[in-house]
N, C-alpha and C positions, 0 to 999 in steps of 0.2 A: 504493500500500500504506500508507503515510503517512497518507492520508485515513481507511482503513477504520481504521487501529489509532485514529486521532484517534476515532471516530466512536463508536469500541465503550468506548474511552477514559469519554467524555460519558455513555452507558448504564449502567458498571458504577459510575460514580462516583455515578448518581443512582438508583443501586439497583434500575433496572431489570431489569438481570441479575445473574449471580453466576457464579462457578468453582466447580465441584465436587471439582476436582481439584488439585494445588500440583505438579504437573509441569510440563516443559516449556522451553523454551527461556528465558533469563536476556536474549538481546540483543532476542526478539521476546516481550514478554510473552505475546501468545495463541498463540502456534505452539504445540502441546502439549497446552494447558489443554480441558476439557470443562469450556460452560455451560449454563447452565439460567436458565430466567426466573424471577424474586425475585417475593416475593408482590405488590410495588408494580408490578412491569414486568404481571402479570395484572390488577389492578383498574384501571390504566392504559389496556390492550387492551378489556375488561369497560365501558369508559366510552364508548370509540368506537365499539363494536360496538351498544350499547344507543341511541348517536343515531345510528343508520346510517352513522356515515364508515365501518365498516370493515364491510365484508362477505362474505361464504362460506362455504364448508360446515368451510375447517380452520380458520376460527377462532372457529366452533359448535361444532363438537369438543373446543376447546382449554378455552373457555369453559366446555365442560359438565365437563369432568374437575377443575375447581376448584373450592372453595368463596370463600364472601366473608373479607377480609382486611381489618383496621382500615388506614383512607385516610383523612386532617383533606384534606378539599377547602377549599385556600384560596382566595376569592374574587378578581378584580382587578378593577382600575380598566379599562374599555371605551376608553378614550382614552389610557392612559398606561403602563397594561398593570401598576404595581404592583400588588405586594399591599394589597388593604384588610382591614380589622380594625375590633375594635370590643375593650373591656374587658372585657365576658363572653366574649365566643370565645376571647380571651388564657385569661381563668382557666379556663376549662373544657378548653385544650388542654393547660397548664399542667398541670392537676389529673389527664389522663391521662399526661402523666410520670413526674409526683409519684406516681401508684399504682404505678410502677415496669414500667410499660406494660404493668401487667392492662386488660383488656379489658371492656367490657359484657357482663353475663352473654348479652346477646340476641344479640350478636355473633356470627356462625358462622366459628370459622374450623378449619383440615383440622391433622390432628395435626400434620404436618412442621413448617408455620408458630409452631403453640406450642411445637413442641419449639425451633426456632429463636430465638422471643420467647423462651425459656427461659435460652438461649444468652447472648444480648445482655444479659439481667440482671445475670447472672452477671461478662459481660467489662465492664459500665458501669461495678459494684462500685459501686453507690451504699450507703454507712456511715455511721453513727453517729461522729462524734466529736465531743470535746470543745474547744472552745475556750479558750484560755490569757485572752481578752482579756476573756470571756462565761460566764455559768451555765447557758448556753444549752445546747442540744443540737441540732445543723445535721446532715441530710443531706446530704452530700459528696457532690461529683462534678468531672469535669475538663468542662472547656469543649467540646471535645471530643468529647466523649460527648451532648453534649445536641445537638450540632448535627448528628451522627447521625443520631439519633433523630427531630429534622427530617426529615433526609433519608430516612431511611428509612419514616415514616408518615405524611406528608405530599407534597401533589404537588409539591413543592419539587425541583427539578430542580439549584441552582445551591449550591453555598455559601455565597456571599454572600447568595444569598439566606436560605438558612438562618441564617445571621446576624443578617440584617435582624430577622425572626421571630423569633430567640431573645431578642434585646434586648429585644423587647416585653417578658420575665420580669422584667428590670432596672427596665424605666421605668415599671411597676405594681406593684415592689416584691413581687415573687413569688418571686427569688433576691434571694441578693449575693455581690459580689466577696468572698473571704475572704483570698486568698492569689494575689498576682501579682509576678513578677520584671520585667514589660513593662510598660509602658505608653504610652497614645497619646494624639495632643492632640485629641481627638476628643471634649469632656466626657462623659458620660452614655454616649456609643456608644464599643461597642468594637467596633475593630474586627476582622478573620478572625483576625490573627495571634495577637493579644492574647486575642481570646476564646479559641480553641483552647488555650491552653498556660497558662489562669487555673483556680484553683479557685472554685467558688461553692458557697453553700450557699442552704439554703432556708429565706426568712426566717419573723417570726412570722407575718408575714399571709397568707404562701403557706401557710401550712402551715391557717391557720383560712378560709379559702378551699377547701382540700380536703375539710374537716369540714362546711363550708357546704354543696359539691356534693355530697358522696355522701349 
């Protein structure tokens, strides 16, 4: 039982599924709970299905009762298995953050899912404020919350790895650190614990990098 809780553990943490419900047992988290697959656990399925690893009639079924849902497919390395990247694929995944994860108008996705994206905006609370140090004007947010937003629209499965990924904002100068109680000896990378519980904002160039792409 231990394995399946681990198992489903690993699923809802990389947004493959979801709870519908907040019932249920406190010593067994899912004794209780009703779930449902997250829009990332379908384009997941939707990917295997289209190069035939997964096959059959219920999950042509499942496939057809959904529409497409925004996925950044990140590439890896064939030998090493990371993530590869390049400076544009940053700023253009960047730049779909920075929109405050509106979508391409060509994008189809099913009402639930934007009323969902709706949700998320809402609970990320990305804001205008002013800085005491700056004339500037930074869109806020927690650490956090962008590596969510990793997780949740990209095939990024891990934390750390979400991590990995978000620092790319840092080291192309897309964010910056505004506000941290932590710190780690890790120059430039921060890292899970540090990034989660930092504020960042979004610097000048992230912000004319957004003006560049749209």
């Amino acid at each position: 039982m231990n394995q399946v809780q681990q198992l489903f553990n690993r699923f809802a943490n990389a947004g493959l599924i979801k709870h519908i419900n907040y019932g249920g047992s406190l010593n067994f988290p899912f004794k209780g709970k009703i779930f449902q697959l997250a829009p990332k656990g379908i384009n997941i399925l939707r990917w295997f299905r289209h190069r035939e690893v997964l096959k059959g009639r219920a999950i042509d079924c499942l496939m057809s009762s959904y529409k497409s849902f925004l996925l950044i497919q990140l590439e890896r390395d064939l030998e090493t298995d990371k993530i590869l990247h390049s400076k544009p694929f940053v700023e253009a995944m960047f730049t779909l953050f920075a929109r405050q994860y509106e979508v391409e108008s060509d994008a189809a996705i099913c009402l639930s899912s934007r009323h969902e994206t709706t949700d998320q905006l809402q609970n990320f609370a990305i804001r205008n404020q002013k800085l005491k140090s700056s004339e500037s004007y930074f869109h806020m947010f927690k650490g956090e919350r962008l590596l969510k937003w990793v997780m949740n629209f990209s095939t990024v499965v891990d934390l750390q790895e979400a991590c990995f990924v978000a620092n790319f904002f840092i080291i192309y100068d897309l964010i910056m650190m505004v506000r941290n109680s932590r710190t780690d000896n890790g120059g430039n990378y921060a890292g899970l614990y540090t990034f989660q519980h930092t504020i960042y904002g979004i610097t000048d160039r992230g912000s004319w990098v957004c003006d560049r792409i749209s």
